[in-house]
C-alpha positions in Angstrom: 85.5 40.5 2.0 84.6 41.4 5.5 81.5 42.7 4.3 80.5 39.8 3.1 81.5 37.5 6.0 79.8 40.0 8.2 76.3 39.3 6.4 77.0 35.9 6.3 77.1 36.1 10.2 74.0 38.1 10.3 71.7 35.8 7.8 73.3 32.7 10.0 72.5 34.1 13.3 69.3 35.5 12.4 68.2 31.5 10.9 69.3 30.4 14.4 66.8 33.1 16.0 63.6 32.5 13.7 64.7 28.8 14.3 63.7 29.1 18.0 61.9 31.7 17.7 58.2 30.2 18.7 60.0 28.7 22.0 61.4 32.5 22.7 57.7 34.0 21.9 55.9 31.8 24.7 57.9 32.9 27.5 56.7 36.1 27.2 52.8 35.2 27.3 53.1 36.9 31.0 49.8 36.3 32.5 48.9 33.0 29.8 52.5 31.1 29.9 50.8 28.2 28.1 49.9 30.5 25.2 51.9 29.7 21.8 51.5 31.1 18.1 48.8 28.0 17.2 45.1 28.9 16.9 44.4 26.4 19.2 46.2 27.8 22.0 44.7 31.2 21.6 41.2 30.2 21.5 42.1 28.1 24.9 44.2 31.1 26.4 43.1 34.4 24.9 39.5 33.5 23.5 37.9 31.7 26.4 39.7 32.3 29.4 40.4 35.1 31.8 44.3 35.6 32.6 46.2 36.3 35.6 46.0 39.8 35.2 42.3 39.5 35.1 41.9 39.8 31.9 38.3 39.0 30.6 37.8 35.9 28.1 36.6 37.2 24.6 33.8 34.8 24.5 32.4 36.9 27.5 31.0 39.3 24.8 31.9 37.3 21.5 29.4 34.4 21.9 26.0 33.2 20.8 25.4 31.9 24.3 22.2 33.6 25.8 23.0 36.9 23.5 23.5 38.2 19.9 27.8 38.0 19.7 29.2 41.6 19.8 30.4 43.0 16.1 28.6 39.4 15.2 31.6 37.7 16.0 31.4 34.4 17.8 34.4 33.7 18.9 33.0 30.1 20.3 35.8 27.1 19.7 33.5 25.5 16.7 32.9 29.2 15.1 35.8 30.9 15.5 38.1 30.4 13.2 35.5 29.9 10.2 34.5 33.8 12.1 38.1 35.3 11.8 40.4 34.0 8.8 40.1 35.8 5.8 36.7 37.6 6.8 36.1 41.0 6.3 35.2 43.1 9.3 32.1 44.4 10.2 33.6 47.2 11.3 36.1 47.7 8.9 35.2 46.3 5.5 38.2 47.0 4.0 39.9 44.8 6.0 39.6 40.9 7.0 39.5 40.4 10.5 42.7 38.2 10.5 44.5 38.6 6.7 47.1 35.5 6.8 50.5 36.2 6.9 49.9 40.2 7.4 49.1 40.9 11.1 49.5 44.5 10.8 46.6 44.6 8.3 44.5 42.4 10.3 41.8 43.9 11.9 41.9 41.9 15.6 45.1 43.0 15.8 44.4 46.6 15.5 41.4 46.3 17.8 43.4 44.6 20.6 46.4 47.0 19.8 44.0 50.2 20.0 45.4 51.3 16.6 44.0 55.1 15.7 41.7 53.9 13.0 39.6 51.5 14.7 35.8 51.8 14.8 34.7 51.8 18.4 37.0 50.8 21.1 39.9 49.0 22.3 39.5 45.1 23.2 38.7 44.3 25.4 35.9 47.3 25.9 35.9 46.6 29.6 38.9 49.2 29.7 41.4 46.6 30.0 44.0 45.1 31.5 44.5 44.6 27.6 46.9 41.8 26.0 50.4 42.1 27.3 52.9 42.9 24.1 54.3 39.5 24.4 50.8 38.6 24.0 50.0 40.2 21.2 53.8 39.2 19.5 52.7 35.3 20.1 48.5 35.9 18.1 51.2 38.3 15.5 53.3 35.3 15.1 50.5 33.0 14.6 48.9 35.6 12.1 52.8 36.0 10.0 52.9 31.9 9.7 49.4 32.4 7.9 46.9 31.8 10.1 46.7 28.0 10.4 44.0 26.0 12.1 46.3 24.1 14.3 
């Protein structure tokens, strides 16, 4: 019996967290506190802008503006998302750049992560300051709801 009340604690409190759980995720943006687990807030916080730990905007490499994009991806507000969800990398062919609902198998992830088994470098290449974890828990967030264009 207590068994069974204690798991009907746990699956009740742990409704309550995921039920605020986007709220709890953008408090720890750190240097983007306006960042939130929508695409459209991280192409306006992440993609094109430096943060306030000088963190450089992706679109500084990742645009079609006066260059070729690096790894061809354009990470411009009207290409980026069509660039990203459900595209295999460049890099990485066995894996799509963002896989909805899987952020671990997503390749952006692992680049900005530094995961082991990326080609080339880190993101940013510059040598950082990289994404902050709460960062990178708010783009996994977005990336585990499925990758909406919101």
């Amino acid at each position: 019996m207590k068994a069974g009340v204690f798991c009907a604690g746990a699956l009740l409190a742990s409704g309550v967290w995921l039920a605020g759980c986007d709220e709890g995720l953008s408090t720890l943006a750190g240097p983007t506190p306006g960042l939130e687990p929508t695409f459209s807030s991280i192409q306006q916080h992440v993609f094109e802008a430096t943060d306030s730990a000088g963190r450089a905007a992706c679109t500084s490499c990742h645009s079609d503006q006066g260059r070729t994009p690096a790894a061809g991806l354009n990470l411009r507000r009207e290409t980026a998302y069509a660039q990203l969800v459900s595209v295999r990398s460049g890099q990485r062919s066995d894996l799509m750049r963002v896989s909805p609902g899987d952020p671990d198998n997503s390749y952006l992830v692992q680049k900005l992560e530094g995961h082991s088994q990326i080609t080339g470098q880190r993101m940013p290449r510059t040598g950082g300051p990289y994404l902050t974890d709460g960062q990178m828990m708010i783009i996994r967030r977005w990336i585990e709801r499925g990758a909406p264009n919101d």
